[in-house]
MIVO-524357 format. One line per 10 residues: for each residue x, y, z of N, C-alpha, C, CB. Coordinates in Angstrom, 3 decimals, padded with zeros to 6 digits. Glycine has a CB too. Example, Ala and Ser with C-alpha at 12.3 -4.5 7.8 and 13.67 -1.06 7.14 Angstrom:
013.190:-005.690:007.800:012.300:-004.500:007.800:013.200:-003.300:007.800:011.308:-004.473:009.046; 012.850:-002.250:007.080:013.670:-001.060:007.140:012.900:000.030:007.870:014.084:-000.598:005.725 .
//
This chain:
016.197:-022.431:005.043:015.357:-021.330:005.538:016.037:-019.992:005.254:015.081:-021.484:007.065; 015.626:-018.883:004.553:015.871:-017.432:004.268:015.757:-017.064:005.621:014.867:-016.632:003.224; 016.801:-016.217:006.240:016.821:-015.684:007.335:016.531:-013.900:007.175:018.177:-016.162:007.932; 016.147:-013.653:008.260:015.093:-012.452:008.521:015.971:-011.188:008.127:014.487:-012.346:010.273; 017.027:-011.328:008.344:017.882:-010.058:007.804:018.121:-010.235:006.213:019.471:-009.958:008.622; 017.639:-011.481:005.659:017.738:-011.374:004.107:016.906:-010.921:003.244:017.889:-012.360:003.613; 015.885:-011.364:004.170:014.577:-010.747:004.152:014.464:-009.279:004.142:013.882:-011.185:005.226; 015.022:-008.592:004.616:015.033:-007.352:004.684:016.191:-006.689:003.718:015.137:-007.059:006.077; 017.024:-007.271:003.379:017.607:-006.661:002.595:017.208:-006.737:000.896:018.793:-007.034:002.952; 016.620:-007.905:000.746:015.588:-008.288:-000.323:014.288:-006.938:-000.623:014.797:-009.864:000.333 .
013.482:-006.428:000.516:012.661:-005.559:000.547:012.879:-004.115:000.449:012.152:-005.804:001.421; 015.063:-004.174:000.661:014.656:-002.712:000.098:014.595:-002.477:-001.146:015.441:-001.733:000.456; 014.755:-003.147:-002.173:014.433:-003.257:-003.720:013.380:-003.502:-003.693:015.041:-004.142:-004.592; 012.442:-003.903:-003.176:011.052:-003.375:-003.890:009.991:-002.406:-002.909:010.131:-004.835:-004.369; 010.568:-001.648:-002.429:010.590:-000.102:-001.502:009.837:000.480:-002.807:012.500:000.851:-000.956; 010.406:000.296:-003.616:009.955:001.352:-004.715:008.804:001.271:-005.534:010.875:001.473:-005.626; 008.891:-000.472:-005.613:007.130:-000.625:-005.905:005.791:-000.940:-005.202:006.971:-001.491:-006.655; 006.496:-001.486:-003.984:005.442:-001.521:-002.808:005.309:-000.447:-002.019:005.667:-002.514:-001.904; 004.302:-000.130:-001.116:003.839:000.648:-000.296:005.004:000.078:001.053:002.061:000.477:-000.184; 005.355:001.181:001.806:006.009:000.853:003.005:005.571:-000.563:003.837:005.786:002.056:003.861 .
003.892:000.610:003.697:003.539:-000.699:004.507:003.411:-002.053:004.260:002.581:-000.599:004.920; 003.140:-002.434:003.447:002.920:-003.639:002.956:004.187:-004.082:003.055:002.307:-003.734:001.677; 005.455:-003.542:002.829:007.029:-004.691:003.127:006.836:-004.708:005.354:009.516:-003.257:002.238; 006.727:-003.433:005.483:006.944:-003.550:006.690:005.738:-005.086:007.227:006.675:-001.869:007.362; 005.201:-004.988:007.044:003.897:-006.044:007.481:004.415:-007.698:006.820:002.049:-005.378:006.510; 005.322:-007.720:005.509:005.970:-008.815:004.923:006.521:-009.186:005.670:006.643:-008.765:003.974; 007.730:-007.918:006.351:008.543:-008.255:007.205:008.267:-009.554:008.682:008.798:-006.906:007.561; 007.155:-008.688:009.047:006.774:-009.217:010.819:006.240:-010.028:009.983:005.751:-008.341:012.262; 005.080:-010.590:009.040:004.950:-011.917:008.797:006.117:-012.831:008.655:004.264:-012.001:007.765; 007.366:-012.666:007.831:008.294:-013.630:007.749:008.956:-013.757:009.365:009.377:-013.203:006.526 .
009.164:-012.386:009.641:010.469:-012.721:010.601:009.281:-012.836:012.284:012.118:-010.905:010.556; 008.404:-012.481:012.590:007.726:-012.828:013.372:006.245:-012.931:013.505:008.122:-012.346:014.004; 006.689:-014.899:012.682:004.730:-015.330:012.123:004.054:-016.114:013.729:004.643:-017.206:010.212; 004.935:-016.181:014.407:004.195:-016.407:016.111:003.266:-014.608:016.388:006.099:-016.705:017.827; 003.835:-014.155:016.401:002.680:-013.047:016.819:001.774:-012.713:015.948:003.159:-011.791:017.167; 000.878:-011.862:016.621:-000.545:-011.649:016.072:-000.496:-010.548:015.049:-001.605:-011.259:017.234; -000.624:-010.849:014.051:-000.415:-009.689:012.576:-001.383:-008.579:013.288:-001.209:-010.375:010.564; -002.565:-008.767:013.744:-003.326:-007.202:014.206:-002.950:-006.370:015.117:-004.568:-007.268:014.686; -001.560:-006.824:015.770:-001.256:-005.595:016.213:-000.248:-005.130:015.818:-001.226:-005.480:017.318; 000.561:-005.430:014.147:000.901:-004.253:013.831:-000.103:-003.697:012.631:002.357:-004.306:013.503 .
-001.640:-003.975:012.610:-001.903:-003.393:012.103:-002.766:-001.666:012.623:-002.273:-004.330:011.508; -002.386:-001.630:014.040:-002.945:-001.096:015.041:-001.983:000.150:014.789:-002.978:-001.945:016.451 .
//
């Protein structure tokens, strides 16, 4: 299992071709897929 801080260090290299949001939202999907994705889309 890739752990959540690798995860994030993985995403700041592609900062540059993705939209913030879309890593930030990668993020809480990998590192927290128990909660409800619509409220960080709120």
């Amino acid at each position: 299992m890739v752990s959540c801080e690798k995860r994030k260090i993985n995403n700041k290299i592609f900062k540059v071709e993705k939209d913030l949001t879309d890593i930030s939202f990668y993020l809480v999907s990998i590192c927290s897929p128990e909660m409800p994705k619509n409220e960080y889309l709120s």
